[in-house]
N, C-alpha and C positions, 0 to 999 in steps of 0.2 A: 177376739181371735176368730178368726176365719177357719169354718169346716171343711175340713177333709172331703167332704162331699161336694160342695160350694166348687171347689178348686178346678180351673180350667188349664193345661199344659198351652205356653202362648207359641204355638206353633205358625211357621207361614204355611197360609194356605196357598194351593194354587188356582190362586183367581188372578185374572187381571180387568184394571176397566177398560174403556170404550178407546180412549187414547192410550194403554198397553197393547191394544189389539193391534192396533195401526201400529205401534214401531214393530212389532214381533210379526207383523205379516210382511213388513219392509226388509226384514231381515232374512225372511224366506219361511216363516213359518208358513203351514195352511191352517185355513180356518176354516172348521167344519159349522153348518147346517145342522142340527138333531130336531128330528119331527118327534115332539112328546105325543100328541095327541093328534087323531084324524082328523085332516081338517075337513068344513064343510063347506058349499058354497052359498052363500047368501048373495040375491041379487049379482052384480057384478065382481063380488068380493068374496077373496075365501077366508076365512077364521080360521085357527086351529092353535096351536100353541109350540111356537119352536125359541129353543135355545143356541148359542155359540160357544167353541170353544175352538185354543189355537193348539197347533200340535205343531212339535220341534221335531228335526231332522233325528233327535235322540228319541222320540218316545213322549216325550215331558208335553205333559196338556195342563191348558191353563183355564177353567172356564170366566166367561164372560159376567162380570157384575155390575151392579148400578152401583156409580161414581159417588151418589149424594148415599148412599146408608154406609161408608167405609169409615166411620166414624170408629167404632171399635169392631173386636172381631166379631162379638154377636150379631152385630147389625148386618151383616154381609148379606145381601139378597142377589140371585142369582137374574139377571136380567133375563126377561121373555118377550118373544115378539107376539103379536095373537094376528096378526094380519101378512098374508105374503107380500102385499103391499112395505108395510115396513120392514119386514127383512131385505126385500130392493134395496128398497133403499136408504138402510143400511151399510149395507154390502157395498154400493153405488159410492156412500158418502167416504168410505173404508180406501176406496180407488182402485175399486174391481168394473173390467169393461163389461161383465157378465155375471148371470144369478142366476144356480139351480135351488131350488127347493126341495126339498124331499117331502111328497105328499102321501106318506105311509107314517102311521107311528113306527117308532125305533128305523128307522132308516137313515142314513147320513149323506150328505153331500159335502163336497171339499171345493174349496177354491183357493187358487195358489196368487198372486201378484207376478206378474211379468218380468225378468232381473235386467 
């Protein structure tokens, strides 16, 4: 018999993957930019570490996870870019004509799709 403590409530989260993003940004969602950490610049390239998430005309945010750990809910990993490089393109592959970055920790950018 399983502990009382053990016990997880099987709640949905609000994640979505990489292809939830794309229809909910189709549908007019915006998809924010979060800068976790300052990036720096290395050579021609900056590092730092940002996340996405989409935001509904309601409030309702979804963050962004990797597709291959949704196996169960444990496995949920929150996808992170380390290079502004790949949030381009990202963003680019997403079918946005443009990309702001936010290069501050806790700063956001939005980007909307065209209707």
């Amino acid at each position: 018999m399983e502990s009382a403590l053990n016990f997880e409530p099987k709640l949905e989260p609000n994640v979505t993957t990489e292809q939830g993003l794309r229809a909910l940004a189709e549908q007019g969602h915006s998809v924010e930019v979060l800068c976790k950490t300052d990036p720096e610049r290395k050579g021609p390239s900056w590092y730092g570490l940002w996340i996405m998430r989409t935001v509904g005309k309601d409030g309702n945010e979804k963050i962004l996870v990797t597709a291959r750990t949704r196996l169960t809910q444990n496995a949920i990993k929150v996808r992170e870019f380390k290079t502004a490089t790949g949030v381009i393109s990202f963003l680019v592959g997403v079918g946005f004509s443009q990309a702001s970055i936010p290069m501050k920790s806790g700063e956001t950018t939005s980007h909307r799709l065209a209707q």
